[in-house]
N, C-alpha and C positions, 0 to 999 in steps of 0.2 A: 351343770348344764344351765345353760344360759336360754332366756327369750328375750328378741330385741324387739320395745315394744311401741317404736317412733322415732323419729327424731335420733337423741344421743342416748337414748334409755334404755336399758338390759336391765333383766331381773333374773336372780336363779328362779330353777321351778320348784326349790321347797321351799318359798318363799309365797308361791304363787296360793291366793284359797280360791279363786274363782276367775271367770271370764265371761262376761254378760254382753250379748248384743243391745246396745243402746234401743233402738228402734220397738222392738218387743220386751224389754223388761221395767222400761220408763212408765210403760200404760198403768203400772200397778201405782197407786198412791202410797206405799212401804216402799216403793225401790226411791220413787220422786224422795222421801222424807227422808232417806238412807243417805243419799246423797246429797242433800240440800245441808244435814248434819254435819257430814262428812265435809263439806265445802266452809263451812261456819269454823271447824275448828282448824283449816288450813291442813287439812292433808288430803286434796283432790291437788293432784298434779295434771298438769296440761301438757301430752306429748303429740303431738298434731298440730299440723298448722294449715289442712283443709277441714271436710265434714268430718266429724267426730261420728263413729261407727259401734264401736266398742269400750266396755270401762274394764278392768282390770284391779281386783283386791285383791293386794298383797300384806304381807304381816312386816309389821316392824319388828326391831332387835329392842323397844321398849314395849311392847307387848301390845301396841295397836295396829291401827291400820295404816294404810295409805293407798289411796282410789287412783289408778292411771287412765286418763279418757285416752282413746287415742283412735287415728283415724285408718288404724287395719281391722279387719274386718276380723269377727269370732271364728268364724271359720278357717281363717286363715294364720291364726294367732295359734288354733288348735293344732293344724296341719303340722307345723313348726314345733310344738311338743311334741307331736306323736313321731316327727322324724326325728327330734333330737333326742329323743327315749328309745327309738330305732340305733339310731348311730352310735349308741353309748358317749353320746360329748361327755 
């Protein structure tokens, strides 16, 4: 099962650890440092090309991360699992 998360980007969803709206999990100074980190070692990918809404942490096949900003919205990123886990993709 796939989620497409911008632009040309799909990820599986047992790939996926999380999905954060930007707007309320920024206010924490741990989410800011998480991702300032996460930008420093070059795995914050940019799939948006308006406002940036939501980030997306996904696991790598070397055993880290990789952060996707992107400009759908948590809600709607949700919606799109919870039907693709509906649908059996």
């Amino acid at each position: 099962m796939y989620l497409h998360l911008g632009l040309d980007k799909v990820v599986t969803f047992d790939k996926i650890i999380g999905i954060f709206d930007l707007d309320n999990t920024t206010v924490s100074k741990s989410t800011r440092d998480y991702l300032a980190r996460a930008e420093k070692a070059g795995r914050v990918v940019n799939v948006c090309t308006d406002l940036p809404k939501s980030f997306i942490v996904c696991a790598d096949a070397d055993g880290g991360e990789t952060v996707y900003v992107s400009q759908i919205s948590c809600a709607t990123l949700l919606k799109r699992c919870e039907n693709g886990l509906l649908d059996g993709q």
